[in-house]
N, C-alpha and C positions, 0 to 999 in steps of 0.2 A: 310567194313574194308578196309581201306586202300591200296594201294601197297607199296612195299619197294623194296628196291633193291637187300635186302640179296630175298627176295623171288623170284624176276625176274631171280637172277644167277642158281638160285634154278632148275627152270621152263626150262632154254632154252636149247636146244638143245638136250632135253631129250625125251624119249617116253613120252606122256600124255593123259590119258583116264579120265580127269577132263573134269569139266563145259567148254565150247568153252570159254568162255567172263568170265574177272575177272572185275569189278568194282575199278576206283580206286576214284569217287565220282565227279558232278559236268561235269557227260556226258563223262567223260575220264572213257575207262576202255582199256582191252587190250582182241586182238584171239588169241589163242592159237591153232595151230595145232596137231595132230596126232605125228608130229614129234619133238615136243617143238618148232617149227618156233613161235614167238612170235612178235604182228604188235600193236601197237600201233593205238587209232580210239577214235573218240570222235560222241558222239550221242545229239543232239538237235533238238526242233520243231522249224520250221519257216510258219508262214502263217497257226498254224494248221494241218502243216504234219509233219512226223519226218523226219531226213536226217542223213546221216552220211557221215564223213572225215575219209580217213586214214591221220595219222599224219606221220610215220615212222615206220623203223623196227627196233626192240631190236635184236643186243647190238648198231648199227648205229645212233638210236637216244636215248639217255636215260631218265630216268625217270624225273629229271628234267626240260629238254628241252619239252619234252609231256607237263608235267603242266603248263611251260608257256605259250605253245602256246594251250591249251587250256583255259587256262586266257584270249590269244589274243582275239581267236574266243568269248567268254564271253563278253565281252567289246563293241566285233563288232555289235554281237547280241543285248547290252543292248543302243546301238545306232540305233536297227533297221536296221542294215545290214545283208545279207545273208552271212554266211562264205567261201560259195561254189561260190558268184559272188564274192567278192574280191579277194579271189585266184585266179581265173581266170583271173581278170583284172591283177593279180602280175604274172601271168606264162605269158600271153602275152609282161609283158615291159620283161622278161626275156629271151626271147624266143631267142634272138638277142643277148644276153652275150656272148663275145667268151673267148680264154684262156687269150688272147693278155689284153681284161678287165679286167678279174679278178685277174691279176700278175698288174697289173696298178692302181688296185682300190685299192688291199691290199696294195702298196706300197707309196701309196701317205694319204693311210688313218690309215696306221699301222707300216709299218716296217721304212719309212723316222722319224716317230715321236719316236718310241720307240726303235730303235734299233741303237746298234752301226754300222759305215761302212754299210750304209745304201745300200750306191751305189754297193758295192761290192756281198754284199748280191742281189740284185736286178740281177746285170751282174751275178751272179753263176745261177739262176734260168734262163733265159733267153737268155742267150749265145750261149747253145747246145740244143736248140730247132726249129725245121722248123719252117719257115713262115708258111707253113699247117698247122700246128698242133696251132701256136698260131692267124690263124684264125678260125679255127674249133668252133662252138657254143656248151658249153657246155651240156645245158640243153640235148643236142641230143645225148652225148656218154653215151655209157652203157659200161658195167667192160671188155667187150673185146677192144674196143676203148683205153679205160685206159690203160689195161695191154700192147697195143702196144705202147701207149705214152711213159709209163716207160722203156719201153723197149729200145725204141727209146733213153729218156735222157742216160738211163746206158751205151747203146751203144757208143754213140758219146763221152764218156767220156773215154770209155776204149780204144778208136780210140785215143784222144787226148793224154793218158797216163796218167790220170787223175784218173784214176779208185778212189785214194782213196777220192776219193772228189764227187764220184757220189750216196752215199748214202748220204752225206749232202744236194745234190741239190734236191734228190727225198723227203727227208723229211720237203724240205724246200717248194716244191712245192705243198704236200698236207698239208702243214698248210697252205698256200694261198687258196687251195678251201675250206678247214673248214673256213675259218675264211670267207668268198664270201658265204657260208652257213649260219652262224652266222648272219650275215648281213642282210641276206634277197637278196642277190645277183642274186644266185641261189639257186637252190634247188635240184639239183641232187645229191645223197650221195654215187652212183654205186662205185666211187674208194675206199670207206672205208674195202670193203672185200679181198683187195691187200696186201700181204705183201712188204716191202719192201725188207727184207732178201731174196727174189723169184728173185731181179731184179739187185742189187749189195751187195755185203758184206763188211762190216765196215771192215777199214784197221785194223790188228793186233795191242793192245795194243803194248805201248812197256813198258820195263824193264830195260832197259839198266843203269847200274851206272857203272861212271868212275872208273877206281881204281886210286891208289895213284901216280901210277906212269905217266901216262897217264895225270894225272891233272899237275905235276911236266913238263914233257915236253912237254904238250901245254903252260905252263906259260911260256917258256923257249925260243923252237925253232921257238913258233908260228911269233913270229918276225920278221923271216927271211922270212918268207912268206906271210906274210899279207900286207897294208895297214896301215899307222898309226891308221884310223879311225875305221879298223877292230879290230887292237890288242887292242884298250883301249875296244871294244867295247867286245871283250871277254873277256879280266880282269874282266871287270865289271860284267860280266855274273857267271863268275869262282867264284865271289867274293857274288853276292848279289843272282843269281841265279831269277834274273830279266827276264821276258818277254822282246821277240824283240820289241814289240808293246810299252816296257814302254823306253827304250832305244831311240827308231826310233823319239819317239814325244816329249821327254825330251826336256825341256830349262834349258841355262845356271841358271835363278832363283829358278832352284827347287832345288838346292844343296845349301844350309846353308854351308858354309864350316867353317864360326865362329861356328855353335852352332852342326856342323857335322849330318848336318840331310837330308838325299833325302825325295821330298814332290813328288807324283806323284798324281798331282787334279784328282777325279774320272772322268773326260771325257777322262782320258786316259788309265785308268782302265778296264780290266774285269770287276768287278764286281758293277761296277759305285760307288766305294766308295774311298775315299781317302787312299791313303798307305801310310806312314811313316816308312824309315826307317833309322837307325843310320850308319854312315857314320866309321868304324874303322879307328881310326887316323894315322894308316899305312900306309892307301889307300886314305886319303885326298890329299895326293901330286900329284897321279896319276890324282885325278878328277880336283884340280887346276889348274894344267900345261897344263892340255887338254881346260880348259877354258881360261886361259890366251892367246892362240897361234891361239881359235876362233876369231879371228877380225869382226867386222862386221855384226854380226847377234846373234839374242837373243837364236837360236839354240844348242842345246850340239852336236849333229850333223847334221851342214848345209848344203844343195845341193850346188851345185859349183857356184854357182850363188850367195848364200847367202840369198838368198829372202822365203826360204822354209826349211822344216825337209827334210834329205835323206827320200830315199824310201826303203823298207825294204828290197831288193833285194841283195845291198851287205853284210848284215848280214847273210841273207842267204847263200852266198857261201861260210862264211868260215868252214864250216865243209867240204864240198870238197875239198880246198885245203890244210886244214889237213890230209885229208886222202892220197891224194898226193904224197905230199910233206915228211908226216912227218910219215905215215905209221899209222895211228890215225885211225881205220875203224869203219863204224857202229855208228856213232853219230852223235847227230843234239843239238843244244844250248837248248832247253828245257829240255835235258838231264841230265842239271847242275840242275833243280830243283827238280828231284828227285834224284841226287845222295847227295845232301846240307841236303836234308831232312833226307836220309838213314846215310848220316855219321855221322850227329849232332843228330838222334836219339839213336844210338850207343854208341856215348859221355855221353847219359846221359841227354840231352836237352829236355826239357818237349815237348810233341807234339803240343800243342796248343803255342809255342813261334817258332816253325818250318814253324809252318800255318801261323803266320805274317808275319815273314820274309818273306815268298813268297807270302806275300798276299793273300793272302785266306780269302777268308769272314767265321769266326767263325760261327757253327750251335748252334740248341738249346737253351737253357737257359741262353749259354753264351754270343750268340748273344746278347739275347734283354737285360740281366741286365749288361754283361760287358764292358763298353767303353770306357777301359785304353788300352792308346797308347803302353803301355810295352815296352816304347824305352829302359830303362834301362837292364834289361832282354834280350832285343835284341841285344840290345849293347853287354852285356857280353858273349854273346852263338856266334854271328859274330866277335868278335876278337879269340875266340877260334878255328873257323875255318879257318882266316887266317891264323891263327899260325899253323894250320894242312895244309893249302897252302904253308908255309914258309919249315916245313917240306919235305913238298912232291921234293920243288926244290932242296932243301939240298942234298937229296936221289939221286935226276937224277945227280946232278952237281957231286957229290964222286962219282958215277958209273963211266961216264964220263967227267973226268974232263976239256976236250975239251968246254964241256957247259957254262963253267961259265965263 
């Protein structure tokens, strides 16, 4: 009978006074310890004797991975190979891997092709790590080696002030050695028994929604303190509840402003798909007159030179200098996209015309059958929030009528 995996979860870590060896057919079967340790091994004759392979330990290598690489060894055998001399000859070119490869080999064979900010991603894993540690040979560390590795990244990140960024770097780092596993890279699996939660802890969600009045005078005061190219760039934010990243790499051609429509092509998307959104004809003057006043460059925001997009750095500062300046505390511009969502669901706005607007890739069944742009819909639920923007400043200006 077979193996399965509801019975491996079954099995591990349990007392067990079963048969030592479960079969799972085709020379794979699995041991089973006294203590539910459960190992993974494959059994074959070569030459007339029998021989046996450990392949890995359950839950590190799973049932899957077993079958295929007893598949491999099957193949090697029905070529008349030993499985135990080809492995040997693959631990030896391995033997000489160090970390400095395997962040080099996933990055040129996985993360430059498949991933966005390839380079950035690359620099976060490599940054705060020694030259020690990124020549150190893999195959040689065992879980104490590891666990000071991580240590090490968390470290230097809590040094830099970084902290909340050091559990991306650590989870980024052991999917470069699975994936140097996967590969055939290496074969050491010692880090997989590390939590990451042991070494840094994920920054606090946050929750924060603006209130009304707060949205009223950042439309307002932010003026006085920013930047031209900061204030349109938080209107716009206020307004569409757009990512910095969709703003920072905007061209003047993704705004229709005859047919009022922003097109953000998925390379500059999360979710590598294209967004669509409707442009409220309130807020078409603001996105025109910022185009008109660009000279020279195909940019909606161009570095000073004009040959490039800004860099995302001064959007980032304008929530500091709101707080400031204008007494504004505790927020950062992603902020606008959960508080768009929280008021327009309020209103009465369906949740699935909430997830366009911010772009959000649709789950489920809606995904794969539904694939109306719902400009219309969106169009009507984003002039209703302007209008709840037009509000808000109404409110600040009658409090203070210095504002207006």
């Amino acid at each position: 009978m077979s193996l399965t995996v509801l019975k491996l979860k079954s099995l591990h870590g349990k007392p067990y006074e079963g048969k030592p060896e479960i079969s799972d057919g085709d020379g794979l079967s699995i041991r089973i310890s006294p203590k539910g340790k459960i190992a993974f091994q494959f059994r074959y004759r070569f030459g007339g004797k029998p021989a046996r392979i450990k392949l890995g330990d359950y839950p590190y290598m799973g049932l899957s991975d077993a079958r295929n690489k007893r598949d491999e060894y099957l193949n090697q055998l029905s070529n008349g190979k030993d499985p135990r001399s080809v492995r040997a000859i693959q631990l030896i070119r391995r033997e000489s891997v160090s970390l400095d490869d395997c962040i080099d080999f996933w990055n040129k064979s996985y993360c430059s092709l498949k991933r966005k900010n390839s380079k950035a991603t690359y620099r976060r894993i490599v940054k705060r790590i020694d030259k020690k540690w990124l020549d150190v040979c893999v195959n040689e560390l065992d879980v104490t080696d590891f666990s000071r590795l991580f240590s090490h990244i968390a470290k230097r990140h809590r040094e830099d002030k970084a902290s909340s960024v050091a559990t991306a770097a650590l989870t980024e780092l052991r999917s470069v050695l699975r994936y140097c596993v996967r590969q055939g890279k290496i074969e050491n699996t010692s880090f997989e028994g590390l939590k990451l939660s042991d070494y840094a802890e994920k920054p606090p969600s946050r929750d924060r929604v603006l209130n009304d009045s707060e949205i009223g005078m950042l439309w307002i005061h932010s003026e006085e303190v920013l930047s031209m190219e900061q204030l349109i760039a938080l209107r716009m934010t206020i307004v569409f509840g757009c990512r910095r990243g969709e703003l920072v790499t905007a061209r003047k051609s993704d705004f229709n402003t005859d047919e009022l429509v922003w097109t953000i092509p998925k390379e500059h998307t999360k979710t590598n798909k294209v967004i669509k959104r409707p442009i409220p004809a309130s807020v078409e003057p603001l996105i025109s007159d910022w185009i008109d006043s660009q000279k020279g460059s195909p940019w909606f925001f161009p570095n000073k030179k004009n040959e490039n997009h800004i860099s995302p750095k001064p959007l980032a500062n304008i929530p500091g200098k709101c707080e400031k300046y204008l007494g504004i505390e505790d927020f950062v511009l992603h902020d606008f996209r959960r508080t768009i969502s929280t008021r327009l669901t309020d209103f009465g706005c369906p949740i699935y015309i909430t997830e366009k607007i911010l772009g959000h890739h649709l789950g489920g069944i809606m995904a794969v059958y539904n694939k109306s742009e719902m400009l219309d819909e969106m169009a009507k639920w984003l002039d209703v929030w302007v209008d709840h923007i037009a509000k808000c400043v109404d409110d600040v200006k009658h409090k203070n009528p210095r504002a207006a």
